[in-house]
N, C-alpha and C positions, 0 to 999 in steps of 0.2 A: 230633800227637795231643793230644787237648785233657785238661787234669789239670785237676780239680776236687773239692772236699769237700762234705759233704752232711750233716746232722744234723735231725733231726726226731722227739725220742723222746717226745713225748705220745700217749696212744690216746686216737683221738679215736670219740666217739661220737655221732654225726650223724644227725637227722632229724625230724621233726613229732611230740613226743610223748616224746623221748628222756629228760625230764626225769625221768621216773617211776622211773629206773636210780638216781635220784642216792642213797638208802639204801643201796642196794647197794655201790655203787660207793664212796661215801666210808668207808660200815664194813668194807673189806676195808682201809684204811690206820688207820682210828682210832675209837675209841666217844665220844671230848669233842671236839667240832668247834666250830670260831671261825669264825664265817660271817663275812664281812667284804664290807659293800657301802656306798652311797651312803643317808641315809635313805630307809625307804618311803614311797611317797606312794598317793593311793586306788587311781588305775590298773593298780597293779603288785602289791597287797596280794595277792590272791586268789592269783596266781603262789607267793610266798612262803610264804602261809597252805601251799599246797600242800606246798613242800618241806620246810617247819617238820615238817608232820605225816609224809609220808613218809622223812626221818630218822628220827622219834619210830619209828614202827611195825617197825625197824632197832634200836632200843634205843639210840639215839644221842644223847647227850647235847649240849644247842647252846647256847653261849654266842655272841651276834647282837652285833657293834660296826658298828656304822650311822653312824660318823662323818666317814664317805668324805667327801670333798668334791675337785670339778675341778680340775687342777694342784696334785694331792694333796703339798704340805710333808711334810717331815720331821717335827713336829711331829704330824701324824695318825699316821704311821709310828708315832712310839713311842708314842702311846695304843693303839691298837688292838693293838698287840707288850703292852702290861702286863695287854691286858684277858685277850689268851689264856694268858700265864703264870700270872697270878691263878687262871684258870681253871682251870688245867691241861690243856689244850686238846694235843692229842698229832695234828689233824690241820686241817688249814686250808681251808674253803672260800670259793672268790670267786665273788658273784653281783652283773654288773653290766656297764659299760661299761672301758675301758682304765683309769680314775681308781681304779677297786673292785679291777681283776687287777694291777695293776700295784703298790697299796699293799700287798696281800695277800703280793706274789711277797719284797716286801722284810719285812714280817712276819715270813711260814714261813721266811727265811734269817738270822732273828733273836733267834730267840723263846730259843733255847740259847745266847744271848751275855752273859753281864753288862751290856754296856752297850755303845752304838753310839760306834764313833769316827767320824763324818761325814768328817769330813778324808780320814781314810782311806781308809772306802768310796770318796768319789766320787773319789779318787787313785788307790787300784788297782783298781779295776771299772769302767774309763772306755772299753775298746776294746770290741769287738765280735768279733774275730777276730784271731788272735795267741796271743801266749803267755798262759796261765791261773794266775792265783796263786788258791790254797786260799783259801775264804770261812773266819771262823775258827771256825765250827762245823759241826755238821750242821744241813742244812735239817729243817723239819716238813714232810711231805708235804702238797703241794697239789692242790685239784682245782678248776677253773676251768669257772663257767658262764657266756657271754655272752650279753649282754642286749641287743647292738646289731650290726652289720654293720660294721666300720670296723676297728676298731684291731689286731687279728689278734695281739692280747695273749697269746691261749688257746696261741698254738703258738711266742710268739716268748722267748729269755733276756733280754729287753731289759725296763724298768722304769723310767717316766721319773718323778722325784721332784723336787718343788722346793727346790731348799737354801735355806733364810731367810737365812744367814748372808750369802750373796754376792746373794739375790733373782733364784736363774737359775734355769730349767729346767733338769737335767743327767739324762743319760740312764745308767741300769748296767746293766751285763752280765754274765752269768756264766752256764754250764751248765746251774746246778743253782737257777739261775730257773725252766727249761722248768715247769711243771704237770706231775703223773703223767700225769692224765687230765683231758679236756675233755668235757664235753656240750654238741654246739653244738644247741639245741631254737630253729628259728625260729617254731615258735606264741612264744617268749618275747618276739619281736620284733613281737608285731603291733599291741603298744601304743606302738611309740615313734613319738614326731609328725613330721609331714613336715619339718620342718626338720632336725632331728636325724636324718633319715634320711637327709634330704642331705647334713649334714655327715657323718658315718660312714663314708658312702657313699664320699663323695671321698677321706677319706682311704684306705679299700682301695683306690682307683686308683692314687693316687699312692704307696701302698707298693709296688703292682705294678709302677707305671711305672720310680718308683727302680731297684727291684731289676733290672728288666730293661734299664735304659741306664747298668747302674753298673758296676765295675769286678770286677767278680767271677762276670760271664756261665758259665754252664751251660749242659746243652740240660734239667737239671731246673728250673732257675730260669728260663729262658727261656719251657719249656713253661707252666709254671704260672702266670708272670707275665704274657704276653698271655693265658690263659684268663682267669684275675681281670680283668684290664682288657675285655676281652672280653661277660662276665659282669655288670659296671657298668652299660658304655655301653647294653646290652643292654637292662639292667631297671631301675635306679634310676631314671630318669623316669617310670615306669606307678607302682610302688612309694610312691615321696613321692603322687602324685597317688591312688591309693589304698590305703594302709596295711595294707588285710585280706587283701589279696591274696598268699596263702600259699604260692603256688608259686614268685612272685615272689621274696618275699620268703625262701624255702629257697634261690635261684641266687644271694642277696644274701650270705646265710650261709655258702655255700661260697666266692662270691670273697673275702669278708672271710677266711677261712683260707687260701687257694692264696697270697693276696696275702703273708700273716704268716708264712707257709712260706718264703717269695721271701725278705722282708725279712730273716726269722732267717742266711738264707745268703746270701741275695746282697748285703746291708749298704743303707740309705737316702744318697742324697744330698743336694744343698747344699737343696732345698727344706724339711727336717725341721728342720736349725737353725735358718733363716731364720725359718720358722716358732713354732720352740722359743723366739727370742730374742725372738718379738714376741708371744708370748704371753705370757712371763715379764713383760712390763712393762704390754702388753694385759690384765690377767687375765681382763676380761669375755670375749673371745674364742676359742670351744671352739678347738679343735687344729684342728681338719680346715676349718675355717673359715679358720684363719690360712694353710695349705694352699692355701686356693681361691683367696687373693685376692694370693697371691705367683705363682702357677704359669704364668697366661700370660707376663708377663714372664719367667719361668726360662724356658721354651720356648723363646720367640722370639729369645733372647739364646743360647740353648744350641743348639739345633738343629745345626748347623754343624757340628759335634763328631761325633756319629754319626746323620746324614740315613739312614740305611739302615735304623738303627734306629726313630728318629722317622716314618720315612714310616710301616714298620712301623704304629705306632698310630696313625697318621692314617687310614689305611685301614678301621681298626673303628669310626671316625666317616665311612665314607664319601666319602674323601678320592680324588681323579683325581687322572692329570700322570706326572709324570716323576718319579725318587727325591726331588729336591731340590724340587719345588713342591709335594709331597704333602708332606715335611718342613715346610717354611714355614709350608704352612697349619692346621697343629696349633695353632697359638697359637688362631688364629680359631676352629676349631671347640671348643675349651675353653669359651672366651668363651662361645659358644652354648649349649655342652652346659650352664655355670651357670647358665645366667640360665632354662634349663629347670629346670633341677630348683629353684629358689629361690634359689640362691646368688649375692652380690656376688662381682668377679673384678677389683677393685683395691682398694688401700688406703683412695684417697681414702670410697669407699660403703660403709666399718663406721667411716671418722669417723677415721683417723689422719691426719694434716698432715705438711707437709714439717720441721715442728717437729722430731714424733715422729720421724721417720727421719733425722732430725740428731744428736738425741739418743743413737740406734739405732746408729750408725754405728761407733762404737768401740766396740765390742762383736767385730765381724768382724773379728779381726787373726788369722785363722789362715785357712792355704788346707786345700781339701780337693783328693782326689786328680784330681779333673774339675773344680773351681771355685776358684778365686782368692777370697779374701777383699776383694778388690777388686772381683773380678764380683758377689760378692755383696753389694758395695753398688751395685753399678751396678742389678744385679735389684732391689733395693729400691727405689731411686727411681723404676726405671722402674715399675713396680708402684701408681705415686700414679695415672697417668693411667687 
């Protein structure tokens, strides 16, 4: 009999237009709201201008910290945490990409602290699943709007933050990260450019893919995990290639959730740190980018492991043969599906040398439950070619 857990308590509220709830919606937790995103630029104004005013008409008072930035540091953390205390800010909204929910998620679970012990957080809020120690206050209620297809931030406890002290990515966990509530509005998406649409993009795959060849199978992480991938392979190439395409672009926004659904329970595999480690040092390169250009290596090196499962997604790229040659040739159609959507698919094509991956290398001295810390430098190198 198959035993499994399941957690998913954000309401989410989904479709073309959703965005006009957000008054509502944020004033049933708080009336001083700390929107918390990336600066605005001209593209995206008219969006905000929107929800500035429909809070306003809600009687909602908005304190706006706009000092997101990519591989969002600890140091953003606590500005953005003093603007809403100053403020007195009683609920937290995130409008943006993973960089904006993810800074916010550690904000709303800080704003009732004196003062952050770093050490600490990233020492006991390092798992994902296991035992839960107490955050040491109450969160501020969160509501989370996304603004891109990828990072499935809106529905996951996870919150990946840069610690200056060591220069890593490290990722936290806890319950009472999740958002109350989500508005996923894909009209919000219909300004982000094709490149960012393809990295987004990939990363919903590859949270799907993780979740679904990782160690923690369901048949609800299953099901939802090939729908998302499913979903991707689908539409992300029409999508980058035309950006207004709304229908598209709504199947882009629900695999980016089914995908953050999977990850929240079914846990990421060795591609997320590989990734996390090479962007930590990379910083020019977005997440899902570093994702793209590790992943046929992970395949082709990994396969082998669970070919049932692997053919599995080979077949939603159209894959024949038998279990194990439909497995195999997942690497290949990877390769292919990148270089469609715009994306480089090794190291060497965003400019990292056998340097950087020497340098890279002590970093991997821990195994995960499907990958060796050794395989994961073998996926690294092979990743240059």
């Amino acid at each position: 009999m198959t035993h499994f857990n399941h957690y998913q308590p954000t309401k989410l509220s989904f479709g073309p237009g959703n965005v006009s709830q957000v008054g509502h919606i944020v004033g049933k937790y708080g009336l001083r709201c700390l929107i918390v995103s990336e600066p605005i630029f001209d593209a995206v104004k008219p969006a905000y201008d929107r929800i500035f005013a429909l809070l306003a008409e809600q009687g909602i008072e908005v304190t706006h910290f706009d000092g997101v930035v990519p591989n969002p540091p600890t140091t953003v953390v606590e500005l953005g945490r003093q603007v809403g205390v100053e403020a007195g800010c009683n609920v937290v909204l995130a409008i943006g990409g993973g960089s904006s929910i993810d800074t916010a998620k550690i904000i709303a679970a800080t704003m009732k602290v004196d003062t952050i012990d770093w050490v600490q957080w990233f020492a006991n809020y390092d798992t994902p699943f296991g035992d839960i120690k107490a955050l040491p206050a109450p969160t501020v209620p969160l509501i989370a709007i996304p603004t891109t297809s990828g990072t499935g931030s809106q529905v996951t406890h996870a919150a990946v933050i840069t610690d200056e002290a060591s220069h890593s990515k490290l990722t936290l966990f806890h319950p009472d990260f999740y958002p109350c509530e989500a508005i996923i509005d894909p009209e919000l998406m219909l300004t982000l450019p094709p490149r960012m649409t393809a990295i987004t993009g990939f990363d919903a795959f590859s949270h799907a893919f993780e979740s679904y060849t990782g160690t923690k199978p369901s048949p609800l992480v299953d099901s939802l995990a090939l729908e998302a991938i499913r979903l991707v392979v689908e539409n992300l190439p029409a999508v980058v290639n035309d950006g207004s395409d709304i229908e598209g672009r709504c199947r882009l926004a629900c695999a980016d959730t089914l995908a953050g659904i999977s990850l929240a329970n079914g846990g990421a595999g060795a591609p997320h740190p590989l990734g996390e480690i090479l962007g930590s040092k990379k910083t020019n390169l977005p997440h899902g980018l570093t994702l793209a250009v590790v992943y046929p290596a992970y395949v082709q090196l990994q396969w082998t492991k669970q070919p049932e499962r692997y053919a599995k997604v080979a077949e939603l790229f159209g894959a024949v043969g038998s279990v194990e040659e439909k497995a195999q040739s997942l690497a290949m159609h990877l390769v292919s599906f990148l270089k469609q959507i715009g994306l480089e698919s090794n190291l060497t094509q965003v400019g990292v040398t056998e340097e950087d991956v020497t340098a890279l290398e002590p970093a991997f001295c821990f195994n995960l439950p499907l990958t060796t810390g050794e395989e994961m430098k073998m996926i690294l190198r092979a990743s240059l070619v």
